[in-house]
N, C-alpha and C positions, 0 to 999 in steps of 0.2 A: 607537543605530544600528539602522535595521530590517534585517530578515534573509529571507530565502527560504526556503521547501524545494520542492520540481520532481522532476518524474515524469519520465525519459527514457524511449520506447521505442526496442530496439536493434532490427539490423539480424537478428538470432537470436530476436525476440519475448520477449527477454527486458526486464524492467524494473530501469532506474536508480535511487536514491533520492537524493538529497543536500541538500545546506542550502551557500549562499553569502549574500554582503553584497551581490554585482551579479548579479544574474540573467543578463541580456543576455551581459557578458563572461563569466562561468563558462560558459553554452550555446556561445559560440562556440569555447571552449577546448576542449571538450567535444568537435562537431561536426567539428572541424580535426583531433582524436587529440594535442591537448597534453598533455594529462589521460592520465598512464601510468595502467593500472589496467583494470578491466572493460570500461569503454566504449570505450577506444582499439581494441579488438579489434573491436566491436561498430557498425559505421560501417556505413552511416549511424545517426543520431540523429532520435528527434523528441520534442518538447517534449508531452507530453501532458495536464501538470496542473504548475500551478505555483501556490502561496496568499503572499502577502505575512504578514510576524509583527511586531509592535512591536520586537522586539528579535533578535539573533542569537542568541542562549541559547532563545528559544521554537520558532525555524525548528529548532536542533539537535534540542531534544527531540521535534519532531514528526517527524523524519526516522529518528529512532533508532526510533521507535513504529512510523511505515509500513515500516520496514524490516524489522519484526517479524511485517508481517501478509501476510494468504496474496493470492495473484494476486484473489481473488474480491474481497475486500474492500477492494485499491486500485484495482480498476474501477469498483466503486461510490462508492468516494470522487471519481473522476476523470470520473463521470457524475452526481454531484449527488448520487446514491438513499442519503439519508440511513437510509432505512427499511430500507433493503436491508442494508445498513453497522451497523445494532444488530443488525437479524435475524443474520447472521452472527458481530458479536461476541458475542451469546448461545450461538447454535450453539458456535461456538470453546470459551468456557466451558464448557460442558456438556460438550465434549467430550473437554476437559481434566480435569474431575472424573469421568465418568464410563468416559469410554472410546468414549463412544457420541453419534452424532449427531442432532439432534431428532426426524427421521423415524424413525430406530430406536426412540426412547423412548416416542414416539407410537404405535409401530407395536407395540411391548411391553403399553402399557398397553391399547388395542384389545382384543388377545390376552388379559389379566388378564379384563377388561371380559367378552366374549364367554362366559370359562369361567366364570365367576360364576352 
């Protein structure tokens, strides 16, 4: 059975994640305040990115993954800019190991660079 995962945005600019088997019906559920939880409070609703998955096990994992990632990099997912979407999971990494964000690192080595 295929599976979904869908971008809602709320009515506070905040963003929804989730994964269903019916797209259609879960949005409507969703839009009406069936659905106790985040979005009931957050009305209206709009559907902003929604991807089809061969299975409901692939929609879950990719919902659990976007719901891991920052506002910047489910815009870009939900505007195509694939490029944009590494550039920041790199960013993200780096910034996770080091503490520090590429223009800082860039802006480090400059700095090394110049005093040399």
């Amino acid at each position: 059975m295929s599976g979904w995962v869908y971008i809602l945005l709320c009515c506070d600019d905040s963003y929804y994640t989730g994964s269903t088997v019916n797209l259609q019906g879960r949005i409507g559920l969703h839009t009406t305040g069936q659905i106790n939880g985040w979005t009931a409070s957050r009305l209206p609703l709009n559907l902003v990115f929604s991807q089809e998955f061969y299975t409901i096990e692939e929609a879950l994992r990719a919902e659990r993954q976007i719901k891991g990632w920052s506002r910047a990099k489910k815009e870009a997912l939900m505007d195509s800019d694939f490029d944009l979407l590494v550039e920041l999971a790199k960013n993200s990494k780096l910034k996770e190991a080091t503490g520090l964000t590429r223009s800082q690192v860039t802006h480090r080595k400059e700095r090394v660079r110049k005093s040399s």
